[in-house]
C-alpha positions as CSV (number, residue, x, y, z in Angstrom):
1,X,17.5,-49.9,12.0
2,X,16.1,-48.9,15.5
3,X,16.8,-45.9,17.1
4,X,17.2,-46.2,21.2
5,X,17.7,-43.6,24.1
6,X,20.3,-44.4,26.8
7,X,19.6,-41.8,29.9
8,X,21.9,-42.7,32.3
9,X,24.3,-41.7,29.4
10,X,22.7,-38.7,28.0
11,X,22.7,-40.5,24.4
12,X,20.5,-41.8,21.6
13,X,22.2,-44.3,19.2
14,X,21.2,-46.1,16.1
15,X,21.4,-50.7,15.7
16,X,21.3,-52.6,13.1
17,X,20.5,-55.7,13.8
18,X,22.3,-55.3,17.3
19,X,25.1,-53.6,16.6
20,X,25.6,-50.0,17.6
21,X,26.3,-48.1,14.2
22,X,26.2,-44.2,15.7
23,X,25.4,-42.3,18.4
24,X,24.7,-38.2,19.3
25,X,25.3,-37.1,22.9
26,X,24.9,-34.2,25.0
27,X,25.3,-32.9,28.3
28,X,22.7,-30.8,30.9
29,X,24.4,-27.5,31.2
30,X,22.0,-26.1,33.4
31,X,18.3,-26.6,34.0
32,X,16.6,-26.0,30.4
33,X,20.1,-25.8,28.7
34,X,22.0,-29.1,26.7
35,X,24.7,-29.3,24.9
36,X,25.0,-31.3,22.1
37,X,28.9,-32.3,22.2
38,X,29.4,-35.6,20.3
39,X,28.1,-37.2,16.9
40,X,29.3,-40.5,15.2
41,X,28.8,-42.3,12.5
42,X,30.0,-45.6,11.6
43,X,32.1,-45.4,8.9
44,X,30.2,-48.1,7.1
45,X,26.9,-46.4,7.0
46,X,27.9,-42.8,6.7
47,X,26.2,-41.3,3.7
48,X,22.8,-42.5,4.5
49,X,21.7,-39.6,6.6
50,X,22.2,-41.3,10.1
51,X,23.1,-38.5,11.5
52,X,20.3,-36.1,11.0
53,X,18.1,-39.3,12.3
54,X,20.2,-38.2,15.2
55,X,19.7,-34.9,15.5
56,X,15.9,-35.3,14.6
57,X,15.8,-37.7,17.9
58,X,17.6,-34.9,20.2
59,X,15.6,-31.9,18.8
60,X,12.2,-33.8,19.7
61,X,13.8,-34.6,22.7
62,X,15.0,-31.2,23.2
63,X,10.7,-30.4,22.1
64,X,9.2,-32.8,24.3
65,X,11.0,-31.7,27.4
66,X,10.8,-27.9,26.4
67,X,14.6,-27.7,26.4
68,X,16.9,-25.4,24.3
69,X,20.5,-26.9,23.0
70,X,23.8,-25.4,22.0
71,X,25.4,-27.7,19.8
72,X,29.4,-28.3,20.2
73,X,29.7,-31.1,18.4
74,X,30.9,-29.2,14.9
75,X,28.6,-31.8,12.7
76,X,25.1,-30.2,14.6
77,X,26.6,-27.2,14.5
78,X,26.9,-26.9,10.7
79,X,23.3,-28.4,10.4
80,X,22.2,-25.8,13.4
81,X,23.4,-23.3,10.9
82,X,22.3,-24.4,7.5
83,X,18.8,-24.9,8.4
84,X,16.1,-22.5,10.4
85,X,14.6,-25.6,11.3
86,X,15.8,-26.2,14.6
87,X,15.5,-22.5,15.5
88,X,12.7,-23.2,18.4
89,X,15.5,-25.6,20.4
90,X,18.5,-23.5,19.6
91,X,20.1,-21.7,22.7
């Protein structure tokens, strides 16, 4: 499985073997602010944690670039909430 980042669309998202399996996505709000608004999973490989890979990707992200995020998407929301985790990033 490799994990990529798409800029142009504000997105990382997961292949196997070439085919796009899920995705996370997010949108600048405002300088230093992102929202995450979208997570998917194929329905295939759900169950294997694919999407906290995701959210692991945008929170270094989020890190790196010394970003905070709101998360829309209900999926990172719930996680947002069940974890303290990703409290440094959190808006």
């Amino acid at each position: 499985m490799e994990l990529k980042y798409e800029e142009s669309k504000n997105r990382f998202y997961l292949l196997d073997n070439d085919k796009e399996i899920g995705e996370i996505t997010y949108a600048n709000v405002k300088d230093g602010l992102i929202d995450i608004n979208h997570t998917e999973i194929d329905v295939n490989y759900r169950g294997q944690d694919l999407g906290l890979q995701l959210i692991e990707a945008i929170a270094d992200y989020a890190r790196e670039n010394k970003l905070k995020a709101r998360a829309s998407c209900p999926y990172v929301a719930k996680v947002f909430g069940e974890t303290d985790k990703y409290d440094d990033i959190k808006a």
